[in-house]
C-alpha positions as CSV (number, residue, x, y, z in Angstrom):
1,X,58.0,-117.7,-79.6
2,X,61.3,-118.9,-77.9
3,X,61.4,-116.2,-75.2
4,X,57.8,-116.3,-74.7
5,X,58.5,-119.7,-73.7
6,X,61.2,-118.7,-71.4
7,X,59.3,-115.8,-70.2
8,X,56.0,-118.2,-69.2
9,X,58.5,-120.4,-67.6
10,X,60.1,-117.4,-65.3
11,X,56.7,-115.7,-64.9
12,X,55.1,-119.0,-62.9
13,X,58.1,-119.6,-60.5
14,X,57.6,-116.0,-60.3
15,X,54.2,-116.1,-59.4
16,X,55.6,-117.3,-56.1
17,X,56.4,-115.2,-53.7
18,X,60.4,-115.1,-52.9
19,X,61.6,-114.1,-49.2
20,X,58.2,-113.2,-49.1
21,X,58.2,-110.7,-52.0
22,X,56.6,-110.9,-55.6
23,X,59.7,-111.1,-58.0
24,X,58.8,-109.9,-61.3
25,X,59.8,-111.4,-64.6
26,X,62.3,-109.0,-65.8
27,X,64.6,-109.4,-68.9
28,X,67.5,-109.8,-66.5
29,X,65.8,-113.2,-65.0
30,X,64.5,-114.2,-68.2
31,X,68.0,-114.1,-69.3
32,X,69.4,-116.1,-66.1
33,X,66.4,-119.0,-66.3
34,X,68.6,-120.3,-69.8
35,X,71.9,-121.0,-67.1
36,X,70.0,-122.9,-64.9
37,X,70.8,-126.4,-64.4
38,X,68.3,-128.4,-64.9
39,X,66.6,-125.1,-67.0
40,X,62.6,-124.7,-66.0
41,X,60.7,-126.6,-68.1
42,X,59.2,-125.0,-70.9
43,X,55.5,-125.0,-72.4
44,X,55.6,-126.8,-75.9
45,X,56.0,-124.8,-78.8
46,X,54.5,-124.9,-82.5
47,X,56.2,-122.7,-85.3
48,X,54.8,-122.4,-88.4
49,X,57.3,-119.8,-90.4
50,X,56.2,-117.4,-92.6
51,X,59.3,-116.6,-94.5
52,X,62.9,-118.3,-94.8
53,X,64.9,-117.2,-92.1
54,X,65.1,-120.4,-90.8
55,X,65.6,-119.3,-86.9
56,X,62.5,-121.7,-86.0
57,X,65.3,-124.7,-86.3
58,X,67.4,-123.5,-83.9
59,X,67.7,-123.3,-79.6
60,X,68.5,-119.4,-79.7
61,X,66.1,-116.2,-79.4
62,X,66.6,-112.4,-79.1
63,X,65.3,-109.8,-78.4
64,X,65.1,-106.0,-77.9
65,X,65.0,-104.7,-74.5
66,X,63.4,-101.2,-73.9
67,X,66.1,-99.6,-73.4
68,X,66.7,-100.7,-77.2
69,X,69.7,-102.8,-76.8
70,X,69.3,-106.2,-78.5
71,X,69.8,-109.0,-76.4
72,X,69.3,-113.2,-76.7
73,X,69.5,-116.3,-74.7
74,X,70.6,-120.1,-76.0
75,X,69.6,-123.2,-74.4
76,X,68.9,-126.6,-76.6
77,X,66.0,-126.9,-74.6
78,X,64.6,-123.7,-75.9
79,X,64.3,-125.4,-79.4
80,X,60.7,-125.2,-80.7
81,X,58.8,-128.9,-80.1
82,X,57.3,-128.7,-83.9
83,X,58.2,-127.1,-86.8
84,X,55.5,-127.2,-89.7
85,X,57.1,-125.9,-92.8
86,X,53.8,-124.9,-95.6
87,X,55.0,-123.0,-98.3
88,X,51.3,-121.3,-98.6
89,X,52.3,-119.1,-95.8
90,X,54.8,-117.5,-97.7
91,X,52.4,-117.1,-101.3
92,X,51.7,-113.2,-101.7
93,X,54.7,-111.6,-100.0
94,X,56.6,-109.5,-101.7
95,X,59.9,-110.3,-103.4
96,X,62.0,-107.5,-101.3
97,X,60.7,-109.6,-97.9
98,X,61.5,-113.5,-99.9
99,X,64.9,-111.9,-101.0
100,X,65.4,-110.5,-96.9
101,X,64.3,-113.3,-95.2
102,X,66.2,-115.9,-97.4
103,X,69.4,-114.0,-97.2
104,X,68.7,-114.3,-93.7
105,X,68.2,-118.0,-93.5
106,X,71.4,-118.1,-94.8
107,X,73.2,-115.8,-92.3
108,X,71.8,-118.5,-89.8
109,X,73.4,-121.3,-91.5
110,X,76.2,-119.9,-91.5
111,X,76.5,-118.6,-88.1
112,X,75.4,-122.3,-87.1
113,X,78.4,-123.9,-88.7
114,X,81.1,-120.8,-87.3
């Protein structure tokens, strides 16, 4: 979601070539596009969650690298455009992934307020 936003963003200025040499998107760039001042504009983003983490309402993605080492970038602009919320999507999972994700949702809230 977030990163892939990033990622398109970084992936069309690097499209063009750079002292005449194709740069590639790499994590590494990815990760320097959120410092930029103004930040490259980002392709609109939908989320529709299927569980409660509750990461869709906030401006910060991660990932895993792989090389395995977890990584992440922050940016308000990076915050999804629409967030549609349908409780549906989450009918027919199992308790052990509400319980997860919900504890989750709250680990967010809480690293949002510390």
């Amino acid at each position: 979601g977030k990163f892939v936003r990033l990622w398109l963003s970084v992936a069309t200025a690097a499209a063009d070539e750079i002292d005449g040499e194709k740069k590639a998107a790499t994590v590494q760039r990815i990760l320097a596009a959120q410092n930029k001042d103004p930040m490259p504009p980002l392709p609109p983003q939908i989320c529709c969650p299927n569980s409660f983490a509750m990461a869709e309402l906030t401006h910060v993605a991660g990932l895993v690298t792989r090389e395995n080492v977890k990584s992440g970038a922050s940016h308000p602009n990076m915050m999804p455009t629409v967030v549609i919320f349908d409780t549906t999507l989450s009918r027919g999972l199992p308790d052990w992934v509400r319980f997860g994700t919900a504890l989750r949702g709250i680990e967010h809230a809480i690293g949002a307020i510390c």
